[in-house]
C-alpha positions in Angstrom: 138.0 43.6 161.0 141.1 45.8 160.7 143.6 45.3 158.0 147.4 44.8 159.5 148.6 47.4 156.8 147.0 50.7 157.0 146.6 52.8 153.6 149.8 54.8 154.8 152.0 52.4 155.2 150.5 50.9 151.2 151.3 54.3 150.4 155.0 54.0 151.8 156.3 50.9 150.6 153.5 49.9 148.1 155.7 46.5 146.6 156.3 44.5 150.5 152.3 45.6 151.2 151.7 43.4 147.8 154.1 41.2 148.7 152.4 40.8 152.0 149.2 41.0 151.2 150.8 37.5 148.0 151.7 35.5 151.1 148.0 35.7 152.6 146.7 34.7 149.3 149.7 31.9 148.7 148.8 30.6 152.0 145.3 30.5 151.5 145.7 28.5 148.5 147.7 26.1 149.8 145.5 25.3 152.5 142.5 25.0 149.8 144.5 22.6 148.3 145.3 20.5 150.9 141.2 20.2 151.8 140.4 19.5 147.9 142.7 17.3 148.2 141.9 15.2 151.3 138.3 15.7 150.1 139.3 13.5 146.8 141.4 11.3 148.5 138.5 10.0 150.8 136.2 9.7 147.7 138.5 7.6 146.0 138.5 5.1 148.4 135.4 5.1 148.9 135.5 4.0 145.1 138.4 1.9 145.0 136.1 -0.4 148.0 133.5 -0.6 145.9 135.3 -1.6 142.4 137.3 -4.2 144.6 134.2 -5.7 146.3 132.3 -5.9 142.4 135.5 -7.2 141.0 135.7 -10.2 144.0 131.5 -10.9 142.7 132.9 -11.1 139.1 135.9 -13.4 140.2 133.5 -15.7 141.7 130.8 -15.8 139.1 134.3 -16.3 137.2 135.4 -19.2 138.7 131.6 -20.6 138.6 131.3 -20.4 134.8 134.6 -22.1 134.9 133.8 -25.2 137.1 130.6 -25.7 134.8 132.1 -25.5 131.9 134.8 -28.1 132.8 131.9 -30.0 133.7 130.6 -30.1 130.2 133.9 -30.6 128.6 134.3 -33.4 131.1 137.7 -32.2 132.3 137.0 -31.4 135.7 139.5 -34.1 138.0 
């Protein structure tokens, strides 16, 4: 793979090669960032689905321990 700035040209104008060679790297970054990103969004759903599903089993098992124990007061209508 050739480089797009020859040694001559570093040589030449040393601070727009660096400054060139910043954009590569600030776009590169970016780019990282948005994957990491993604990546974490989709695994945080993937978590948030599951604590909601677990927290609808607890509701229920809730609202069971509830009805019994209405029972036993003998306040249920």
């Amino acid at each position: 793979m050739k480089s797009p700035i020859s040694f001559d040209q570093f040589k030449k104008n040393p601070i727009s090669a660096i400054a060139f060679l910043l954009v590569i790297v600030v776009g590169y970054l970016y780019i990282d960032n948005k994957t990491v990103y993604a990546q974490q969004l989709n695994e945080h759903k993937v978590r948030i689905e599951k604590l909601e599903a677990e927290e609808n089993i607890m509701e229920e098992k809730l609202d069971e321990i509830n009805e019994k124990l209405l029972e036993c007061l003998g306040l249920q209508n």
